[in-house]
C-alpha positions as CSV (number, residue, x, y, z in Angstrom):
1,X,0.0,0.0,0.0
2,X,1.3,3.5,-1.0
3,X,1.0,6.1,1.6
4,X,1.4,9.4,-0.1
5,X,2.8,12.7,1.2
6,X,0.3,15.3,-0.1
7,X,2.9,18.1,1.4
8,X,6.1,16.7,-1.2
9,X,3.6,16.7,-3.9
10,X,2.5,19.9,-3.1
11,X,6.1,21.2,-3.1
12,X,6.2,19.8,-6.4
13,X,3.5,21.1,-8.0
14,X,5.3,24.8,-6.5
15,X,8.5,23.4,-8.3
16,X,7.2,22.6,-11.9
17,X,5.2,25.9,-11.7
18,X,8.4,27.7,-11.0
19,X,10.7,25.9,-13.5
20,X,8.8,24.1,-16.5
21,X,9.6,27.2,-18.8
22,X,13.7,26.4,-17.8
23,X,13.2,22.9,-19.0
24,X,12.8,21.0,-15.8
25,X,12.5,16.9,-16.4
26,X,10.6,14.3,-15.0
27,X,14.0,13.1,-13.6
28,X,14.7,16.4,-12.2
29,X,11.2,16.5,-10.1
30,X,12.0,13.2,-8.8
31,X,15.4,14.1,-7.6
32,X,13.7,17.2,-5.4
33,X,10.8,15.0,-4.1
34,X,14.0,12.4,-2.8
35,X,12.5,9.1,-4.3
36,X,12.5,6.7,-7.4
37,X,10.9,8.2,-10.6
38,X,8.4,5.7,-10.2
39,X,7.5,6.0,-7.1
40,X,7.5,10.1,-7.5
41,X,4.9,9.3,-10.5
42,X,2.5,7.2,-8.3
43,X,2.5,9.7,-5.5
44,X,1.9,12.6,-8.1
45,X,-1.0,10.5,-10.1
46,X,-2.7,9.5,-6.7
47,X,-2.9,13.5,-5.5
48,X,-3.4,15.5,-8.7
49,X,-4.8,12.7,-11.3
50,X,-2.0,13.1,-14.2
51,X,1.5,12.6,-15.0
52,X,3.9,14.8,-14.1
53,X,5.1,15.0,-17.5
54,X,1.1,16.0,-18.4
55,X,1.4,18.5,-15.7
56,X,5.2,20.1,-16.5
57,X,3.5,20.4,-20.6
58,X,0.3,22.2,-18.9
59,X,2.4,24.7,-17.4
60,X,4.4,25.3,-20.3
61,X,1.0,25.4,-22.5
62,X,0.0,28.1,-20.3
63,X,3.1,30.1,-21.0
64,X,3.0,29.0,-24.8
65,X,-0.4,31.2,-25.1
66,X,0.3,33.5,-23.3
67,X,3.6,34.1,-24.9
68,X,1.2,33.5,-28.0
69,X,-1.1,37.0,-27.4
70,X,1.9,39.4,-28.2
71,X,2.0,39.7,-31.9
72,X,5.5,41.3,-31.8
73,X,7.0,38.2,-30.4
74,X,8.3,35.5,-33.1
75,X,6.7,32.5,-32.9
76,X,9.8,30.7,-33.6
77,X,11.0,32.2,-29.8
78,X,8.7,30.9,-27.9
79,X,9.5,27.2,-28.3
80,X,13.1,28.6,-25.7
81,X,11.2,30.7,-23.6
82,X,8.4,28.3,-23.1
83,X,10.7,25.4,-22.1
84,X,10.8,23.1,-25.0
85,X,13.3,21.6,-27.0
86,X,12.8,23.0,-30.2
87,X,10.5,25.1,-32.6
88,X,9.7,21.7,-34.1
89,X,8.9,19.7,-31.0
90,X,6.8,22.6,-29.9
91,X,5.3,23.0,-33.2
92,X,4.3,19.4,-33.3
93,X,2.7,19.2,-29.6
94,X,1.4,22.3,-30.1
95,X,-0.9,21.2,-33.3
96,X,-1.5,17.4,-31.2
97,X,-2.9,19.3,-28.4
98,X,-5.0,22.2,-30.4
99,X,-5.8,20.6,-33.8
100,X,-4.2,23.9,-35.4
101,X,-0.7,26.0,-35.7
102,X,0.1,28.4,-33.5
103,X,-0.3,31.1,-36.1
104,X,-3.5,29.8,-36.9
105,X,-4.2,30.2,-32.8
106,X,-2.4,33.8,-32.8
107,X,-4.9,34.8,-35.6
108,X,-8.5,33.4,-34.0
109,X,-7.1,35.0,-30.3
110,X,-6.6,38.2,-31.9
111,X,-10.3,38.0,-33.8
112,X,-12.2,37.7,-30.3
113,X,-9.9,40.3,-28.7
């Protein structure tokens, strides 16, 4: 039987919030909680119901639109200062998630502005 520490995943949560956009791992959250990976991953799934990977790409999501609202910034940059690897990885998750590009995104946020 797993006995969870809701206060480490708390903590957790605090960290991924901080440092998703840096490029923070899986690994790296599982080093700060002080456990296996797979233990980190059942504690995490049993408080908040997701991965942590699920829940390092919803924070980074959240900086990917906003990032998204400022027409003068590139959409090329925002793949660096939204954490991920590259324009392409971010290009591809992006369209998986949303069903369209970012431009395409950009372009309906700024019609209902």
């Amino acid at each position: 039987r797993l006995v969870c520490d809701r206060s480490k995943v708390a903590s957790v949560l605090e960290l991924i919030r901080r440092r998703a956009c840096e490029g923070i791992t899986v690994n790296d959250v599982a080093s700060a909680m002080g456990v296996s990976r797979r233990v980190t991953e059942k504690h995490f799934r049993m408080v908040t119901n997701k991965s942590i990977l699920q829940e390092i790409l919803d924070r980074r999501f959240e900086e990917v639109f906003e990032l998204l609202r400022n027409p003068n910034l590139k959409i090329g940059a925002i793949a660096g200062m939204s954490g991920f690897s590259s324009e392409i990885a971010l290009r591809k998750i992006f369209r998986e998630r949303m069903g369209c590009s970012m431009k395409d995104w950009r372009e309906w946020q700024c019609q209902i502005s």
